[in-house]
N, C-alpha and C positions, 0 to 999 in steps of 0.2 A: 871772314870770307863767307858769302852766302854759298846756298846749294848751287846756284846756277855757276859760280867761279869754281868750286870746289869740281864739279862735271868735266867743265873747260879743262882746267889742269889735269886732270885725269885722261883727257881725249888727249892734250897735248903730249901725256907722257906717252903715251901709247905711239902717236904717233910716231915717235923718236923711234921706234924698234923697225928693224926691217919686215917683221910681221909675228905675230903671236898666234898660240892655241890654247884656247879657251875649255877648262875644264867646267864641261856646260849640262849641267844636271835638270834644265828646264823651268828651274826656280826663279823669282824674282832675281836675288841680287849676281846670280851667274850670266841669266837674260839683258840685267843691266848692264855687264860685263862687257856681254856679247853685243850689244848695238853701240855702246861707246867704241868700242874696237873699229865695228863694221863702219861707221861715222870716221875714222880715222885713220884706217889703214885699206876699207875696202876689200877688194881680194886677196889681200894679205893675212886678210884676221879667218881664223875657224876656229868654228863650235864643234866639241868634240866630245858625244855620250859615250859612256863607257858599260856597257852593257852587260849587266850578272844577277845572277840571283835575287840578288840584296834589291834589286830595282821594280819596283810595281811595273806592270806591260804598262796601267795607265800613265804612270809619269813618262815612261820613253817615247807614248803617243803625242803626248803633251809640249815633250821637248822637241820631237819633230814639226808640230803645229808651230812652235813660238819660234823655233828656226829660219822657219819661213815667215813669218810677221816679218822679222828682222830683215829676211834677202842674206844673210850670211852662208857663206856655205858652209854645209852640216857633214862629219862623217859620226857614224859608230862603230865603235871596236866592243867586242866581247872577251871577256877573262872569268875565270872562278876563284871567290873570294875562298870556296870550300875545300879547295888545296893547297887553302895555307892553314896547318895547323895552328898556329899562333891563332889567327883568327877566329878557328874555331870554336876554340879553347875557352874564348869569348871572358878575358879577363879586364881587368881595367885598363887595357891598351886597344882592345877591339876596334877603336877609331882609326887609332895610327896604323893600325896593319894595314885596315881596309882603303884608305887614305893615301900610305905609300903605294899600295899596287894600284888603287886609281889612275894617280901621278904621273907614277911609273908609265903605264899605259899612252897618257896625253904626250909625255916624252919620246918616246916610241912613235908616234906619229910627228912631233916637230920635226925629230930627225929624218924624219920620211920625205919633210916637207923642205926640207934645209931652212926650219925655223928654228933659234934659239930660245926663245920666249915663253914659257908655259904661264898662264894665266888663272887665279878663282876667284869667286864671289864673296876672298871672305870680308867683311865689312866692320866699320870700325866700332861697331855695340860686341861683335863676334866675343874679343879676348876677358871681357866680363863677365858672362855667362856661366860659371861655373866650368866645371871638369870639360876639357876640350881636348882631348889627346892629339886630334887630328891635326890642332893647328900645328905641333909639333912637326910634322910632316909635312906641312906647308915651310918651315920656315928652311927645316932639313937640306930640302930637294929646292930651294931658292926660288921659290914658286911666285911671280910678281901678283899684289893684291893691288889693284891700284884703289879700288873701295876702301882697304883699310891703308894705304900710303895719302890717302889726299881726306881721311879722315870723313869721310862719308855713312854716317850713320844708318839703321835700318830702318824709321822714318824716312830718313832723305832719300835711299834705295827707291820707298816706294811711290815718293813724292816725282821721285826722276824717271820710274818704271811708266808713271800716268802719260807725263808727256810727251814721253815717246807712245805714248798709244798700245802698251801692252796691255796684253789679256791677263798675264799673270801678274800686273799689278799689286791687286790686294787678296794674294796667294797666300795662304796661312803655309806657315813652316812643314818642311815635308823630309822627315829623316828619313835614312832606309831602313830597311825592312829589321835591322840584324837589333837595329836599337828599340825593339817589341819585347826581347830575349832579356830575361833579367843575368845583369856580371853574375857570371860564375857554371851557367846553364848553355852546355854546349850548343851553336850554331848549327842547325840540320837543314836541309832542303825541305824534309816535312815541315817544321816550323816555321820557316818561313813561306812556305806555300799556304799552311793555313790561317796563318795572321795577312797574307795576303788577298787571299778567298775571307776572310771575316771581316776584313774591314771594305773590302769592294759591296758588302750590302748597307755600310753607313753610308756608304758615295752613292750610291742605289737611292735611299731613303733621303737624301737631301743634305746632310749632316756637312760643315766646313771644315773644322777643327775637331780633331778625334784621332785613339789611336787604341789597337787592340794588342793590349801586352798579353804574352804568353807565357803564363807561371805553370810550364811544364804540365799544360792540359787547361789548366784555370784559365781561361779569357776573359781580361779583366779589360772592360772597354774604360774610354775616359771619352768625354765629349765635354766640350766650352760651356760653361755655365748657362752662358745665355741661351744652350741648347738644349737642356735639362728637360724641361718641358715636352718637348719630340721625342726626347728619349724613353722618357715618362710612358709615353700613348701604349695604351695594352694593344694596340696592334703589331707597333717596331716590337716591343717585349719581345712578343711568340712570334714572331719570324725572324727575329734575333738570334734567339734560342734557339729555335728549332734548326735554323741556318747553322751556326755556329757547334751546336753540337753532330749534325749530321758530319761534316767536315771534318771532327775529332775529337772537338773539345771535349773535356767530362763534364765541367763546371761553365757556368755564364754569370757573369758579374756586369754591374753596372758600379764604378767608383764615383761615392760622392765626393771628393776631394776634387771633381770634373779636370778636365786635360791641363794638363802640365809639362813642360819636353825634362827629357831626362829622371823621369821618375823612376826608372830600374836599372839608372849609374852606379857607380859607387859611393858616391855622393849622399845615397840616398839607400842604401842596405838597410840601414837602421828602419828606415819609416818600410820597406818590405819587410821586415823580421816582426815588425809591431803591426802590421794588419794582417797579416798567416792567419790569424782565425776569425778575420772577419772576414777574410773573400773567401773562407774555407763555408761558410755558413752561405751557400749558394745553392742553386735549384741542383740535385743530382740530375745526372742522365734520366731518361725513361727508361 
């Protein structure tokens, strides 16, 4: 089955539901979600952000832009991930907490809507990826994937994202905020305020792919190789710096290892235990 059949079947299943909501975070494969839906059921189908902490203002401006590309109708709901202790707690389940009260959330409006249907983006490269707690929570709460039921991979996502004419197309991967925070290192508002504020001047600067982990003060940026170069420029340096430590940080790092997702899972504790004293060997505050 090519992509174009693999789309088909996924529109047709969709169509089969008397309407669906779309846990639609502004991403490519949620946006592909959301216009296969709106293609198939019309006023039936909504996109639905779920708005908190954990979410850059830039992605939920994002998502309201690509809502409209679409013509779907958009709602947002707000929740705080910060009162759920589990979540806080920020253990190797961090996903799944944040995950179910998402869900939870987009359910909460089906029933609003007298829709049975809750819908996400997850796709079929997703269950390979290493440690994913969240999908646990997809599976939990009966969450329909039609990406990952009609085997739709994260190429094809973006191959399928083109022709429909989205903007978020060739949208590099965009976690939330809480996944900056290495396991085991409590989830605060400050933290995520300032890994939020630290990476809005990579987006400033030009940068695609990049992410600013927070070792508890340390700011360890990571940018795509092929962006190393930018990152380089003694200009970004010292307004990097300077940026990032006014903000809070003590320490500014640049990781040569360059961007990678899931670098402060548990997955990967080992490789943060083994470089503690190389990003520790960073510019001090002034």
């Amino acid at each position: 089955m090519d992509v174009s059949e693999k789309a088909d079947a996924a529109r047709q299943a969709l169509a089969e539901r008397d309407g669906v909501v779309i846990a639609f975070s502004g991403g490519v494969d949620s946006s592909l979600v959301a216009a296969l839906a709106y293609d198939a059921l019309g006023e039936d189908a909504i996109a639905c952000t779920a708005k908190s902490e954990t979410l850059p203002d830039a992605e939920l401006e994002e998502a309201i832009g690509v809502a409209e590309e679409i013509g779907i109708t958009h709602e947002i709901v707000e929740f705080s991930e910060l009162e759920n202790p589990d979540f806080v707690a920020n253990d190797g389940d961090r996903c799944y907490h944040c995950r179910t009260m998402r869900l939870g959330k987009m359910y909460e409006v089906a029933r609003d809507r007298g829709i049975d249907t809750v819908c996400d983006g997850t796709n079929a490269s997703d269950p390979g990826e290493g440690h994913r707690p969240g999908l646990r929570a997809v599976e939990e709460l009966e969450v329909f994937s039609p990406l990952l039921a009609h085997d739709i991979t994260k190429d094809e996502v973006r191959t399928l994202a083109e022709g429909y004419g989205l903007s978020v197309a060739d949208k590099p991967s965009m976690a939330c905020l809480s996944s900056r925070i290495p396991t085991g290192l409590e989830v605060t508002e400050e933290r995520l305020t300032r890994v939020e504020k630290a990476e809005r001047v990579l987006r400033t600067w030009g940068f695609s792919q990049f992410r600013v982990r927070d070792h508890d003060g340390l700011a360890r940026i990571e940018v795509a190789r092929e962006e190393f170069e930018a990152a380089l420029d003694p200009a970004f340096i010292e307004a990097a710096r300077e940026h990032l430590l006014d903000i809070g940080f003590d320490h500014v790092t640049l990781d040569l290892d360059g961007y990678r997702t899931g670098s402060v899972s548990p997955a990967t504790d080992a490789y943060d235990e083994a470089t503690t004293d190389v990003l520790s060997r960073s510019y001090p505050s002034k």
